[in-house]
C-alpha positions in Angstrom: 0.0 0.0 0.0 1.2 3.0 -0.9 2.9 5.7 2.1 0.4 8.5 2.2 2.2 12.0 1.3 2.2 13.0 4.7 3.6 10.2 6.2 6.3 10.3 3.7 7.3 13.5 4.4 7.6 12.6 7.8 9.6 9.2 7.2 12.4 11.3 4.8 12.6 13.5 8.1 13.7 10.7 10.1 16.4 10.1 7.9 18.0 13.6 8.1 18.3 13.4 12.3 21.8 13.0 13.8 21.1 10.9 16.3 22.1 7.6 17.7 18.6 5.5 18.4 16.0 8.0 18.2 15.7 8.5 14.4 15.7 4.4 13.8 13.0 4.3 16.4 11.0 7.0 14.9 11.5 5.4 11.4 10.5 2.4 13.6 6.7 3.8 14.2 6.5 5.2 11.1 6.4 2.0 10.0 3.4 1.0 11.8 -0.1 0.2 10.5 -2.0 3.3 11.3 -4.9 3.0 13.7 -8.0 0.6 13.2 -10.1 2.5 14.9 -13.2 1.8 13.9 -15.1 4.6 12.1 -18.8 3.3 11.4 -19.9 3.9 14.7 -20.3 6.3 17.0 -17.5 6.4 20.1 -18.7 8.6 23.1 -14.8 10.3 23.7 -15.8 12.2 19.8 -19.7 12.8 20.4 -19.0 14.8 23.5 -16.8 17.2 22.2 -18.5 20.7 21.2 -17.1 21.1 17.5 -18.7 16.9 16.9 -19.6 17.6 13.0 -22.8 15.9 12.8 -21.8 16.1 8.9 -18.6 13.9 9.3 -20.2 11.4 11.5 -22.6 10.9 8.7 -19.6 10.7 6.2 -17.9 8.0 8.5 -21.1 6.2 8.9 -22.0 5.6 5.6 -18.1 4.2 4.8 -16.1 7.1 4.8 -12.3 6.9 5.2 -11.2 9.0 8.0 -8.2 11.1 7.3 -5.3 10.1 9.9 -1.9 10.9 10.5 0.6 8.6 12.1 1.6 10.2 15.7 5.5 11.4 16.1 7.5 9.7 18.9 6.5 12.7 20.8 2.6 12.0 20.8 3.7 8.2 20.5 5.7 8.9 24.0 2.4 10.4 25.4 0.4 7.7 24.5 2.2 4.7 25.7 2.7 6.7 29.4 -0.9 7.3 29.6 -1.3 3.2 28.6 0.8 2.5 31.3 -0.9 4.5 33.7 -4.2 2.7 33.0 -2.5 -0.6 33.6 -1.0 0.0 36.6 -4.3 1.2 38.5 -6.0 -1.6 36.8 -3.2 -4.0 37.9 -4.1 -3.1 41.9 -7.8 -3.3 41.4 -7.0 -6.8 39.8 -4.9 -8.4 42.1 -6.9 -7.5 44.7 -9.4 -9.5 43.3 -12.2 -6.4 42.6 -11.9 -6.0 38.9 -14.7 -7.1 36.9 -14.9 -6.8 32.6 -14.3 -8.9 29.7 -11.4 -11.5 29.9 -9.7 -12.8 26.7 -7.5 -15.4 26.6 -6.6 -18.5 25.2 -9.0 -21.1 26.7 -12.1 -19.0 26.7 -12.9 -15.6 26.7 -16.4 -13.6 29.1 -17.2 -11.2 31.5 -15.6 -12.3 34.8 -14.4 -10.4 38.0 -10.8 -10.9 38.8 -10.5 -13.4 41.8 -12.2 -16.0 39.6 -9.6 -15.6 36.1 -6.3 -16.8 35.6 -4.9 -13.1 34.9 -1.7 -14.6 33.9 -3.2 -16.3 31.0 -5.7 -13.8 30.3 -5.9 -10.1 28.7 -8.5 -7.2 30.8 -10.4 -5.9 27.5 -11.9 -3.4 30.3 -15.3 -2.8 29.9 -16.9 -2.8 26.5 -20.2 -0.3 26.0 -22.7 -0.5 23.4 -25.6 0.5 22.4 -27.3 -0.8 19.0 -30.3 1.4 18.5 -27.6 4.4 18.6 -24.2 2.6 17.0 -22.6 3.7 20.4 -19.3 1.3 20.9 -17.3 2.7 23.9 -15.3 1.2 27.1 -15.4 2.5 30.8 -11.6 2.1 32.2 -13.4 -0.8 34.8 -15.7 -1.9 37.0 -15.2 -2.5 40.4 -17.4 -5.2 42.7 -16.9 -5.6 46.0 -15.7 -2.1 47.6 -18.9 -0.9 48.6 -21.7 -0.1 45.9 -20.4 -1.4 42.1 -18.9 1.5 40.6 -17.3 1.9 37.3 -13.5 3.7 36.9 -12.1 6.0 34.7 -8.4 6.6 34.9 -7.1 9.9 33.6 -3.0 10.9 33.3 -2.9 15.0 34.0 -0.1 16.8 32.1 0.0 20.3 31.3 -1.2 20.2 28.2 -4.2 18.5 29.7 -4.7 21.3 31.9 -3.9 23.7 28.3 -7.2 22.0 27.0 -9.7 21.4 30.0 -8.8 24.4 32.3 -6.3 27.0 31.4 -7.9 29.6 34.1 -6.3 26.7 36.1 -2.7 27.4 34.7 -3.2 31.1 34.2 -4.2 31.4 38.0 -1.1 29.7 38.9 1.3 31.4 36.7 2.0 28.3 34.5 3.0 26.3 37.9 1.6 23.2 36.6 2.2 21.7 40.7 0.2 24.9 41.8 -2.4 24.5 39.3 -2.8 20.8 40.0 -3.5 21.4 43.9 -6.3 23.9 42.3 -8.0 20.6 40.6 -11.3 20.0 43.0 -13.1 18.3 40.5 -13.4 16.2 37.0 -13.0 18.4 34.1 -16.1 18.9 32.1 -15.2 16.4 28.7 -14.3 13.7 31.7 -18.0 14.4 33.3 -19.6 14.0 30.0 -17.7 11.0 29.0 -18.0 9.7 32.6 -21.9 10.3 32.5 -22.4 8.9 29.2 -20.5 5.8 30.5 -23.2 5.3 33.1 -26.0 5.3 30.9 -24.5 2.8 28.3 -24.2 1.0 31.1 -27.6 1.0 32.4 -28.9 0.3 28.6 -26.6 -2.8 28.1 -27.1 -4.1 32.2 -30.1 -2.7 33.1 -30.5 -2.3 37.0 -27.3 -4.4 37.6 -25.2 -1.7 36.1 -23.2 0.7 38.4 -25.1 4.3 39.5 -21.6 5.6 40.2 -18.3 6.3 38.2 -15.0 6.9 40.3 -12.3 9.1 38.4 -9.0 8.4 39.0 -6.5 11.2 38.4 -2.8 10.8 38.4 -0.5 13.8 37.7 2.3 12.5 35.1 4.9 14.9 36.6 5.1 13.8 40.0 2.8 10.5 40.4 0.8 12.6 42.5 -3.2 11.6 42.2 -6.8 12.4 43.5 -9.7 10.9 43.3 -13.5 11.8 42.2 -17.0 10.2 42.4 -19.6 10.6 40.3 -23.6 9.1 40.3 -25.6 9.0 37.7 -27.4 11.7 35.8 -28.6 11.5 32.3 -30.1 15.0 31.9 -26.5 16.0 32.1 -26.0 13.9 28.7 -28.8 14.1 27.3 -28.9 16.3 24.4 -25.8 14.5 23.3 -27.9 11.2 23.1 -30.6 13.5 21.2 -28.1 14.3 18.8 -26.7 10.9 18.2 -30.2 10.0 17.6 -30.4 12.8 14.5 -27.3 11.2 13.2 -28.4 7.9 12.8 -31.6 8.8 11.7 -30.1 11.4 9.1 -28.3 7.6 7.9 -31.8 5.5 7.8 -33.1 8.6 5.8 -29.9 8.6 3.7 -29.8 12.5 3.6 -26.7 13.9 4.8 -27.0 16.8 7.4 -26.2 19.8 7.6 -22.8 21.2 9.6 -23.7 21.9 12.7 -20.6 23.4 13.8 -20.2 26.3 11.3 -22.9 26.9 8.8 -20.2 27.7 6.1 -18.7 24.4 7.1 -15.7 23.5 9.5 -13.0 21.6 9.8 -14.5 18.5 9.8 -16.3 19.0 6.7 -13.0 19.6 4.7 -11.9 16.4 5.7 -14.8 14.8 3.7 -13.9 13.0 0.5 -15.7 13.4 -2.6 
């Protein structure tokens, strides 16, 4: 398959650094399939974001290719530490027995908590979400039995570019003292809340009443290891105009009438990315 311009660009780069490792490694990625994230449904981390293009989700759902770039070994670096931050909180929650989801492994694969898997011979797939009527597919982090009241987890790595995005009064207030602005964080930022909540009722459409009424965020500041911790129940007025407008989506696809941009009535950035 042929490089896409972009990522050639990127790969003759590589070539031209003086360096020792770091431009084989970053050759290395660049080499890499690009993600097979799936693009004909709808994942809740995109539909809660402000600028969603009802337009593009339409594109996408009808078999649209979604324009991607591969990530440097910058965002690549970002990536993986925020993978391993996941792992290691869902590691704990594991061993100590607590940590229920979907198992994969060799001999057999379900939904099991913990204690009762061999978690050397099996894979945590977290907690798959979905919800037909809507083409929803989404995870939750975990889900936790046996501490109290189930609740589901969300584990979130805090950087300052996180802080950039979700609260820059944060920053500003604190002079750019990302430790400062940190101490400042008393509560999940709004995108987590939204994802959080739309978690919860996924949850309650796929389980019903056995599904959790809380979601426990889990923040851990990628500085300094430092964390916090937030609770959250259940409130589906909170999300749901976003469930409203997933709902026009899909039934802009049964129609087969594309919508209109909601974002920008001349169009925005999403709607450039839309092939002919």
């Amino acid at each position: 398959m042929a490089t896409p311009k972009n990522d050639l660009h990127k790969f003759l780069d590589t070539k031209k650094a003086d360096t020792r490792l770091i431009g084989e490694i970053e050759r290395h990625l660049m080499r890499q399939p690009i993600s097979d994230r799936r693009t004909d449904v709808l994942h809740p981390s995109e539909i809660i974001k402000s600028d969603w293009c009802h337009k593009y989700a339409y594109y996408l759902l009808n078999g649209g290719k979604a324009k991607r770039d591969k990530p440097n070994l910058r965002l690549q670096n970002i990536f993986d530490e925020g993978h391993y931050i996941h792992a290691k909180w869902q590691n704990r929650l594991s061993d100590m027995g607590v940590l229920y989801g979907y198992w994969e492994g060799l001999n057999g694969s379900g939904w099991e908590i913990s204690k009762e898997v061999d978690t050397d011979a099996h894979e945590y797939k977290e907690v798959p979400l979905v919800y037909e009527p809507l083409r929803i597919y989404g995870h939750a982090d975990g889900w936790v039995k046996g501490i109290g009241e189930d609740c589901l987890i969300e584990i979130k790595s805090i950087g300052a570019g996180t802080l950039r995005f979700e609260a820059p009064e944060l920053l500003y207030d604190a002079d750019g003292d990302l430790t400062k602005a940190w101490k400042n964080v008393r509560r999940p930022f709004r995108s987590h809340l939204l994802q959080g909540q739309m978690y919860l009722e996924l949850a309650k459409r796929q389980f019903g009443t056995d599904a959790p009424n809380e979601l426990v965020f889990i923040y851990e500041l990628k500085s300094d290891q430092d964390y916090k911790e937030f609770t959250i129940k259940s409130d589906y007025y909170i999300v749901e105009r976003i469930f409203n407008a997933a709902q026009k989506v899909i039934d802009a696809v049964d129609a087969g009438v594309s919508p209109a941009c909601n974002v920008d009535p001349k169009g925005c950035k999403s709607c450039a990315l839309i092939g002919d």
